[in-house]
TIPA-660653 format. One line per 3 residues: number of its first residue (from 1); their letters; for each residue x, y, z of C-alpha. Coordinates in steps of 0.25 Angstrom, whole numbers, plus 2048, in hexadecimal, padded with zeros to 3 digits. Last residue first. Layout:
residues N
NUM	A	X Y Z  ...
end
This chain:
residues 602
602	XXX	741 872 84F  746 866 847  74D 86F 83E
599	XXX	753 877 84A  756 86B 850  75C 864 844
596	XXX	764 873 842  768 871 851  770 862 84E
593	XXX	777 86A 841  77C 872 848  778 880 849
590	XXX	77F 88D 84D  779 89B 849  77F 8A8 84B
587	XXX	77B 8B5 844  783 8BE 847  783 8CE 842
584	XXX	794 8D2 844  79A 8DF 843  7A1 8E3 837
581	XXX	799 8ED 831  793 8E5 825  78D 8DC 82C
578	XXX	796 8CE 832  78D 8C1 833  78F 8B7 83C
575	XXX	789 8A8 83A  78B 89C 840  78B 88F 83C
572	XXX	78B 880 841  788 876 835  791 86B 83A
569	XXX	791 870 848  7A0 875 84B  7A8 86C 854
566	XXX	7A7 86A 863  79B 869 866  79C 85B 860
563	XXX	78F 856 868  787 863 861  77B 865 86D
560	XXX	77A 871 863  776 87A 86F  780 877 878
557	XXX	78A 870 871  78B 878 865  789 885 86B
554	XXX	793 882 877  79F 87C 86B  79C 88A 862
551	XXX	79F 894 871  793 899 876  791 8A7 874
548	XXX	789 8A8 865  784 89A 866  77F 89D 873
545	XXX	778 8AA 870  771 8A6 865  76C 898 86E
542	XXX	769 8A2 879  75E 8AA 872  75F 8AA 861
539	XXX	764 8A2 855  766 8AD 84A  761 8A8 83E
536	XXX	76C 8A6 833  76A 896 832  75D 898 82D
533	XXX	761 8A0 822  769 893 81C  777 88B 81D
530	XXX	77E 897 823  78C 899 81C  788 8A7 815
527	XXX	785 8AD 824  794 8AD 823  799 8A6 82F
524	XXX	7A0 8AD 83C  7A5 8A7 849  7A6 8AB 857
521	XXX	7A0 8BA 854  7AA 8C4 85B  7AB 8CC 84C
518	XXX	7B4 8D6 846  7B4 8DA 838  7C0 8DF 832
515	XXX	7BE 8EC 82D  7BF 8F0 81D  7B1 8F8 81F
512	XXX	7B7 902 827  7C1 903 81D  7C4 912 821
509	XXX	7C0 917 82E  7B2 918 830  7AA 925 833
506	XXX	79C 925 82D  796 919 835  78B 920 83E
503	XXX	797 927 843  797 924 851  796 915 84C
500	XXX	7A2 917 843  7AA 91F 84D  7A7 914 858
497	XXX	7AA 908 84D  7B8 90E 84A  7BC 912 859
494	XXX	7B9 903 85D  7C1 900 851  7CD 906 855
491	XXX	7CC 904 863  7C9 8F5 862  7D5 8F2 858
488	XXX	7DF 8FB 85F  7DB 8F3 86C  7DD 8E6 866
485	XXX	7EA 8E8 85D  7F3 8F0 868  7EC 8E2 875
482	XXX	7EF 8D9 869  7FE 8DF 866  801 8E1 874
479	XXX	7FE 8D1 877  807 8CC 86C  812 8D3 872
476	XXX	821 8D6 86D  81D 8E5 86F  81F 8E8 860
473	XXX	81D 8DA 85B  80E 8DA 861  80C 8E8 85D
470	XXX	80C 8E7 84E  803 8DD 84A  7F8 8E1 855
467	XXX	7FB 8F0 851  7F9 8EB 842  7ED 8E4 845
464	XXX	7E4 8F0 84D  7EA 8FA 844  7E3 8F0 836
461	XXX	7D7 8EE 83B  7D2 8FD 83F  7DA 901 833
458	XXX	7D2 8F9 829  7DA 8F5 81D  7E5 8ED 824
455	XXX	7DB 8E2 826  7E4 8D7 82C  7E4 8CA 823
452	XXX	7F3 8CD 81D  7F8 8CE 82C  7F4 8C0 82E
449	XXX	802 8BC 825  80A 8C0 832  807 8B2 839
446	XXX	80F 8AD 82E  81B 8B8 82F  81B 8B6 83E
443	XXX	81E 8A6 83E  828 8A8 835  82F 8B2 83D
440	XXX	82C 8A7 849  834 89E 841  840 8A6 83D
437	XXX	841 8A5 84D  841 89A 84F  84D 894 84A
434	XXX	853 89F 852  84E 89B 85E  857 88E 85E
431	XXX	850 882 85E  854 878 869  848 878 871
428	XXX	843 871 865  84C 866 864  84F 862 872
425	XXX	83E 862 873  83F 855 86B  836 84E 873
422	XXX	829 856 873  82B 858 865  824 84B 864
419	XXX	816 851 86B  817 85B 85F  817 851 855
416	XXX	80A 84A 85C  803 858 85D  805 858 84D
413	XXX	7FF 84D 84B  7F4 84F 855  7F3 85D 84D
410	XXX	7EF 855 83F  7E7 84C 844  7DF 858 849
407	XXX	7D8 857 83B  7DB 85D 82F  7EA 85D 82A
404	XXX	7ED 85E 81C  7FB 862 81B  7F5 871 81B
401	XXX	7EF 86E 829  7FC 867 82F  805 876 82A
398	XXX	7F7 87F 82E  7FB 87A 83D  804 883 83B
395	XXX	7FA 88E 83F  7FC 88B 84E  7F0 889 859
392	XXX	7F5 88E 866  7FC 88A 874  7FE 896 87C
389	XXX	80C 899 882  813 88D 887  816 887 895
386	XXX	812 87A 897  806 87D 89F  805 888 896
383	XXX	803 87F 88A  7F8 877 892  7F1 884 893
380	XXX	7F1 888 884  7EE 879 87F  7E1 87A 887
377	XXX	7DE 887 87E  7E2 881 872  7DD 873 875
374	XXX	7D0 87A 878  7CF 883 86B  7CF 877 862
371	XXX	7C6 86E 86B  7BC 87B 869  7C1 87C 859
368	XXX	7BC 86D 855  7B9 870 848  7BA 87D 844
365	XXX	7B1 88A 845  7AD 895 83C  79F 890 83D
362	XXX	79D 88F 82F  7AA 88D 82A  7AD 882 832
359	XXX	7BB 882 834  7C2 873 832  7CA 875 826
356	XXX	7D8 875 829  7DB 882 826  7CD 889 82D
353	XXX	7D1 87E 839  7DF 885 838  7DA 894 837
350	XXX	7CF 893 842  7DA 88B 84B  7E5 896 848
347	XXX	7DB 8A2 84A  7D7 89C 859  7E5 898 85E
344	XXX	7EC 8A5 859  7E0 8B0 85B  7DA 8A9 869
341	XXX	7EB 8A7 86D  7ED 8B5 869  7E1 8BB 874
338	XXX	7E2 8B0 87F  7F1 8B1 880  7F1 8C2 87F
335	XXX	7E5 8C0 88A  7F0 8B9 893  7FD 8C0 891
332	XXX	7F5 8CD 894  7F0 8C7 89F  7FE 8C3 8A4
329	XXX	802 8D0 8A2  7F7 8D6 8AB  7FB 8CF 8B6
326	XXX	802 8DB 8BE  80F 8E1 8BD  818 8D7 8C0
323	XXX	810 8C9 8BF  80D 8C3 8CB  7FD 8C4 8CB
320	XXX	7FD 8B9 8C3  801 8AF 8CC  7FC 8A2 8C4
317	XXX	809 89E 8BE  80A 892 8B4  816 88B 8B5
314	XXX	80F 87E 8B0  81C 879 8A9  825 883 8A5
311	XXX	831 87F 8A9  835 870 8A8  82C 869 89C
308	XXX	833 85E 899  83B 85D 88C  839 850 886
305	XXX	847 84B 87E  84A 849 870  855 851 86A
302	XXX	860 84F 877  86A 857 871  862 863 873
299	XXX	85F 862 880  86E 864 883  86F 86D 878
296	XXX	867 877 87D  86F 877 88C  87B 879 884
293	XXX	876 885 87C  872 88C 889  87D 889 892
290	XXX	889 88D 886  88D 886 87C  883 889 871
287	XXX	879 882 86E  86E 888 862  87A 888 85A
284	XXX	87A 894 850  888 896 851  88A 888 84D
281	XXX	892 87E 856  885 878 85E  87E 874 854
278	XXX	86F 877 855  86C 884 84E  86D 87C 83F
275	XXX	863 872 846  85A 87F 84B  85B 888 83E
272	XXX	856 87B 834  84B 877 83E  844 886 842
269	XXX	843 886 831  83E 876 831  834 879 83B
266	XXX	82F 886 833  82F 87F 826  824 873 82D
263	XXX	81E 871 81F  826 877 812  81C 881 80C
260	XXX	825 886 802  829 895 808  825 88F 817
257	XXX	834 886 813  83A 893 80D  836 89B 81A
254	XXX	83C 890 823  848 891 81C  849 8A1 81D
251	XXX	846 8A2 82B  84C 896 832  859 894 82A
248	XXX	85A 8A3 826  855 8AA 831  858 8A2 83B
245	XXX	868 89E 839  867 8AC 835  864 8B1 844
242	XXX	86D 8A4 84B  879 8A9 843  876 8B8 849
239	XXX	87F 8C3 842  871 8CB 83E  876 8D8 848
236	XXX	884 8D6 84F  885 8E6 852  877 8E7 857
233	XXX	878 8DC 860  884 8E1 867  87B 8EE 869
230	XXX	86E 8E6 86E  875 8DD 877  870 8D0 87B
227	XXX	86F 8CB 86D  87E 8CC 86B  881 8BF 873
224	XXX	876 8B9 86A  87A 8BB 85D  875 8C8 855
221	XXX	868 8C7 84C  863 8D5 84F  85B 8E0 84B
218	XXX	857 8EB 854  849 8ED 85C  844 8F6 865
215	XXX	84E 901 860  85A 909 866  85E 8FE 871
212	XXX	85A 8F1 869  84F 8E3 86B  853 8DA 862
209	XXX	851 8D3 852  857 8C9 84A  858 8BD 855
206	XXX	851 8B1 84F  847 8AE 857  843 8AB 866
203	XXX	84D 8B1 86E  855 8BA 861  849 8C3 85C
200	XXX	842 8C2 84E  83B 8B5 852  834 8BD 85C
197	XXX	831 8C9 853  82A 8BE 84B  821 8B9 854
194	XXX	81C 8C8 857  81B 8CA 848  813 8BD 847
191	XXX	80B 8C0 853  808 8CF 84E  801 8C8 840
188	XXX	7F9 8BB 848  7F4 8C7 852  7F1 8D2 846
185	XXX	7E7 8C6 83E  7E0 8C5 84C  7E0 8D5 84E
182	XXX	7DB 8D6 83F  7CF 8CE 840  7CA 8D4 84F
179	XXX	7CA 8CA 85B  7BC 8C5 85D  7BE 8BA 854
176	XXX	7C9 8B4 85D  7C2 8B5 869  7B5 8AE 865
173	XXX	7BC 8A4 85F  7C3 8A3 86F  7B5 8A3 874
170	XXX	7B0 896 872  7AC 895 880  7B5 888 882
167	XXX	7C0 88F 879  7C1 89B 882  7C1 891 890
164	XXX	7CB 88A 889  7D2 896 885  7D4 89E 894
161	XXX	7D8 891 897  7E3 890 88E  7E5 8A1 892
158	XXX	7E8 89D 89F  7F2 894 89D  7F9 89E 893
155	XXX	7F8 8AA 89F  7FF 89E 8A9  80B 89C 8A0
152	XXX	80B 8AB 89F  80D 8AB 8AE  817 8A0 8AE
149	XXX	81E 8A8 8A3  81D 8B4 8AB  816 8C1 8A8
146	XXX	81C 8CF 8A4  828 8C9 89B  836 8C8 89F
143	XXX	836 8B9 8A0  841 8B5 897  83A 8BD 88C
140	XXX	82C 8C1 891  821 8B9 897  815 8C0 890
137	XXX	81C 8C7 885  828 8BE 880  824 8B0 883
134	XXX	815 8AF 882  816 8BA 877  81D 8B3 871
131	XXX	816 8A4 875  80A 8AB 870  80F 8AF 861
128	XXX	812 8A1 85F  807 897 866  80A 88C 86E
125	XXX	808 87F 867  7FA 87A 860  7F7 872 852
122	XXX	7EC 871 84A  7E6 867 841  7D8 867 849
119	XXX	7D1 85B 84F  7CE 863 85B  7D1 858 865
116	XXX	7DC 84E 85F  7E1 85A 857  7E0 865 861
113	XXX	7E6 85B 86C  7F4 858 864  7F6 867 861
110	XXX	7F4 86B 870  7FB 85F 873  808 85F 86C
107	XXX	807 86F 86B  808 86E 87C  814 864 87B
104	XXX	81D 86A 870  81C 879 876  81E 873 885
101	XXX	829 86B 880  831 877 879  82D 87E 885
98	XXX	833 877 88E  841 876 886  840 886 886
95	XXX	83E 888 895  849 87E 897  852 886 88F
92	XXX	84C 893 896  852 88D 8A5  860 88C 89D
89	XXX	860 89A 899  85D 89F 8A7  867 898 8AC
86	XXX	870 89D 8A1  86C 8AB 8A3  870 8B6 896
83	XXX	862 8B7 893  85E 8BA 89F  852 8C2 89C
80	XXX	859 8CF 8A4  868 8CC 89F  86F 8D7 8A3
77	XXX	868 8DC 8AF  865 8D0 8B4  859 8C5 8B1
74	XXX	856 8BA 8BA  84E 8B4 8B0  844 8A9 8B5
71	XXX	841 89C 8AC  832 898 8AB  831 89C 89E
68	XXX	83C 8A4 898  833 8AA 88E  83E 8A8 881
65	XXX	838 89B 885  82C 89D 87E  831 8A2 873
62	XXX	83C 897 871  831 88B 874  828 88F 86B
59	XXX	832 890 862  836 881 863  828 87B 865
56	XXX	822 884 85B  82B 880 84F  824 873 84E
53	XXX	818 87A 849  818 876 839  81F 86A 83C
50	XXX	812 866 845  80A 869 83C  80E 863 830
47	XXX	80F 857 838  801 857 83B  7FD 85A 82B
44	XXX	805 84D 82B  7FD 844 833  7F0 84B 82F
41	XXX	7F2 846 822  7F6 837 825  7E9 839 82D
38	XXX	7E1 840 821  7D8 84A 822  7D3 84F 813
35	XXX	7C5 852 81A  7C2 854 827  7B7 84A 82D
32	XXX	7AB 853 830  7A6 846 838  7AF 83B 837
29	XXX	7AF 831 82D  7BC 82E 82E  7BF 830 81F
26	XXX	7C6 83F 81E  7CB 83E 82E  7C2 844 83A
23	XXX	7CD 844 844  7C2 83B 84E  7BE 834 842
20	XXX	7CD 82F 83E  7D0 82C 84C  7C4 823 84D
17	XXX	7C8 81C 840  7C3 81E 832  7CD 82A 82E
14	XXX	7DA 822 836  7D8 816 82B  7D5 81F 820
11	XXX	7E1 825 823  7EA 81A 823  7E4 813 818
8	XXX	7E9 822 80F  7F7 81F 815  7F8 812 810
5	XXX	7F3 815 801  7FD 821 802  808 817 808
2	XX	804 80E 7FE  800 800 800
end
């Protein structure tokens, strides 16, 4: 037999089997069985995945630890984040080989449990833009931020169960509609800027830029004795080995490879930089002979080895009060969490069930989206538990879905990779920060391309987004840019919609009528999708009410007595239609088919 004909046997075979139907394979039968999903399929789009994110469990691990995490800095005057301490050195390399385990464990089963649970091809691992502004805003370099890491551990603890309670009342798609269109698109923009200052600068990148005397920022790409003094660095400027060693072997030849589409290019660039770093006789050897570089090839050499957690396990800290200066930094920290994790987490499952084919394009809505959002949020306070920023839903699960991935086969694959990183953490702790730091440039420019959706020709739309773009790189915060993009969005256009009702509609601004429209309705359907005109009546007293305030699970279950409450009716609709000024006139209607027999019946 044929390994084509043998293969083919082997999918039937899985199709028809309980496995088969619970993942709801083309040929098992299943109800809303999804088409063109094939095991020896899914297999491989899970690999795709998987190679495609690899690279988060070793910059993850760099940003991150650039935190310090549990390790104290006895700064002094001369080296106030002791960067120059080899105890304290020695404590962050710890810190970093945890880090690298909590990263591969907690996107292990987070992936893992949204595809045996949620049945969707999408994988989990904390979240890039957050673990920055994690490591670098909230906790601060070395510790030197306004909140400690046990303290912030705590905020992103919270914050998970914040989420689970959110997604229970199915208010977390209300959320993320309610924010404005162009500070959503903004967000994704300033992120990407943000990500790529970091990898711009020498702790977590590649070391081109620094802070300077005469001006807030100066070029660099000195060596690293030069680094701490801004005038020595500025007469070795661009003679870095390790800086061109990343931007032409990780920038440039990962760049080519995403050029033609060549799967798993971003782990192959961070691979190509890191083996050349690692002998120790180069002068851009990852292991020097001092402390520090002797300490990394000790663990290095031994390739396969389970790291245990040491540090950071469970050091949450619950005495809020103890923060200098009050707790409103840690609340800051917190809402900031809830605010970009709703946008990141939410938009990336809309966009990835869209991709892969599971949205229902009446209700908006994708299969299994309340198991969805409950691994994410449940994901969130586990990972704190091991000691990561928030856990989120990443757009490289795109990578298993263009390979044909459909069902959550797909992320159990990839889940399953993850869980064998786990035992070759001497590798990945031992990649050099700047192998990553083309990387997160990459990373940046993509999440830049959201900036071509922004509407640039209405002002009231296009401030708002542009100071969300521009401030969170400014003030190396994502939380300033939000808090700068929100508040000049609601005075502009709060001052717009007064003036024109003042007016009686005769003073506008120009391209009034070019505005985004802005809606807090749960989810929107073109009247032109409802099967007939009896479907547009407005249903009236508390069953209107319920199905416009409950969450969709609460209005299938209780007044559809639908058993898989859970997943969209077949025929559920709801309608909300836009006028002409923007605001929203809703019509909502919500029928399975069980109530459209009663309804009959009646």
């Amino acid at each position: 037999m044929k390994l084509d004909e043998r293969i083919h046997a082997l999918n039937m075979r899985v199709a028809h089997s309980a496995f088969g139907k619970w993942f709801r394979l083309e040929g098992s039968g299943a109800r809303r069985e999804r088409v063109g999903s094939l095991f020896s399929t899914e297999i491989r789009a899970g690999l795709a995945t998987f190679f495609a994110m690899a690279y988060i469990i070793s910059v993850n691990a760099t940003i991150a630890g650039d935190s310090g995490g549990t390790c104290v800095c006895n700064g002094t005057a001369d080296d106030p984040v002791c960067d120059a301490n080899p105890e304290y050195s020695a404590c962050l390399e710890i810190v970093h080989r945890d880090l690298v385990t909590a990263t591969a464990a907690i996107s292990c089963l987070t992936t893992f449990c949204m595809g045996l649970f949620a049945n969707m091809p999408i994988g989990l691992a904390p979240g890039m833009g957050l673990n920055a502004y994690f490591a670098y805003q909230v906790v601060g370099y070395h510790g030197s931020g306004s909140v400690s890491f046990e303290l912030a551990l705590t905020a992103v603890f919270v914050e998970g169960w914040i989420f689970i309670g959110l997604s229970l009342l199915g208010i977390r798609q209300w959320l993320a509609r309610s924010i404005p269109t162009s500070i959503k698109l903004a967000t994704g923009a300033g992120i990407g800027l943000y990500l790529t200052l970091i990898g711009l600068y020498g702790s977590a990148g590649l070391g081109v830029v620094t802070g300077a005397t005469s001006t807030p920022v100066d070029l660099s790409g000195c060596d690293a004795q030069y680094a701490s003094d801004p005038d020595l660095c500025s007469q070795h400027q661009m003679t870095s080995k390790t800086m061109w060693l990343g931007i032409f072997c990780g920038g440039f030849v990962t760049g080519f490879l995403m050029l033609y589409r060549v799967k798993g290019a971003i782990i192959a660039g961070i691979a190509l930089v890191s083996i050349i770093s690692w002998p120790r006789t180069t002068p851009v050897t990852y292991f020097p002979y001092d402390d520090a570089g002797q300490s990394r090839f000790d663990f290095f050499k031994h390739v396969v080895a389970f790291h245990k957690i040491e540090k950071l396990l469970t050091v949450q800290e619950w005495n809020i009060g103890s923060i200098p200066g009050g707790s409103g930094h840690f609340w800051l920290a917190l809402v900031t969490f809830l605010y970009v994790d709703i946008l990141d987490c939410t938009g990336t499952l809309y966009s990835m069930a869209k991709f892969s084919g599971a949205m229902d394009k009446k209700t908006g809505d994708f299969e299994g989206s309340a198991v969805a959002y409950l691994v994410d949020a449940g994901g969130i306070v586990v990972g704190s538990l091991l000691g990561t920023s928030p856990v989120t839903a990443y757009i490289e699960s795109g990578a298993g879905i263009s390979e044909g991935g459909k069902t959550g086969i797909t992320a159990m694959v990839t889940g399953l990779c993850f869980f064998v990183s786990l035992f070759f953490a001497p590798i990945f702790a031992s990649i050099p920060p700047w192998a990553t730091g083309s990387t997160l440039i990459i990373v940046g420019s993509m999440m830049m391309s959201a900036v071509t959706e922004i509407n640039w020709t209405y002002f009231g739309d296009a401030m708002p987004a542009f100071l969300t773009i521009a401030i969170m790189p400014f003030t190396y915060s994502i939380a300033y840019g939000l808090i700068a993009g929100i508040i000049t969005y609601i005075i502009l256009n709060t001052g717009v919609w007064i003036i024109d009702k003042v007016s009686g509609g005769r003073i506008t601004p120009e391209n009034y009528d070019k505005r985004d429209g802005w809606s807090w309705h749960m989810a929107v359907v073109e009247e032109d999708d409802l099967d007939s005109p009896a479907e547009r009546n407005q249903i009236k007293g508390f069953k209107g009410f319920a199905l416009v305030f409950l969450p969709p699970w609460a209005g299938r279950l209780l007044i559809h007595k639908q058993k898989r409450f859970w997943e969209p009716a077949q025929n559920e609709v709801i309608d909300a239609r836009q006028n002409s000024t923007g605001n929203d006139e809703t019509v909502i209607e919500v029928q399975s088919e069980s109530s459209k027999e009663t309804n009959e019946k009646s």
